[in-house]
C-alpha positions in Angstrom: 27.0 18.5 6.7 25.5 20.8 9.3 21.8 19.7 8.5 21.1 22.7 6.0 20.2 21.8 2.7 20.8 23.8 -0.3 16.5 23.7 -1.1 16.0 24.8 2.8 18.6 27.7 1.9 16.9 28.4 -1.4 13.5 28.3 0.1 14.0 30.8 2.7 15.8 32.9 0.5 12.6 33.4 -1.6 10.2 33.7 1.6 12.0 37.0 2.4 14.2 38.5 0.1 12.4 37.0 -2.9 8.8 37.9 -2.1 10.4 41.6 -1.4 12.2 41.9 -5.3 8.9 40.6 -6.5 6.4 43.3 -4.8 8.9 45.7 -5.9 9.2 44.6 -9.3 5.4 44.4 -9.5 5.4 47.9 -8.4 7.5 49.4 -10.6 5.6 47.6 -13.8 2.2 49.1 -12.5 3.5 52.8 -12.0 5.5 53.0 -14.9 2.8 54.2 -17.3 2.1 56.6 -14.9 5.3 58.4 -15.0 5.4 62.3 -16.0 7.0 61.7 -19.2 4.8 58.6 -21.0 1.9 60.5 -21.7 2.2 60.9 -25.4 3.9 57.3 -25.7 0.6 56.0 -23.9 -1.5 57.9 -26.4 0.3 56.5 -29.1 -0.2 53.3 -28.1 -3.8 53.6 -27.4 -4.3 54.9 -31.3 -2.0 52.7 -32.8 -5.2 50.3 -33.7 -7.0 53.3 -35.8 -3.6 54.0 -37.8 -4.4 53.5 -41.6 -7.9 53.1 -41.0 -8.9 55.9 -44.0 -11.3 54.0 -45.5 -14.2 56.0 -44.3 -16.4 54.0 -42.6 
């Protein structure tokens, strides 16, 4: 064995490369409503609460 363990591998591996696809990840899922196209998706889904609320009151 040359002293490297697979959890010393592991670990390091999610100090750089993993803290990196996690930032990106994160932000991806906070732009993404934001994106040209989702504005009548988003306004759906902010009136999807009222649908079938005819009662009146």
């Amino acid at each position: 064995m040359n002293g490297t363990s697979t959890y010393d591998a592991l670990r390091h591996f999610a100090d750089s490369w993993g803290l990196a696809a996690m930032m990106v990840v994160f932000v991806v899922l906070v732009a993404w409503p934001f994106r040209p196209g989702a504005k009548r998706i988003n306004d759906q889904a902010a009136n999807m609460i009222f649908r079938g609320d005819d009662d009146g009151e």
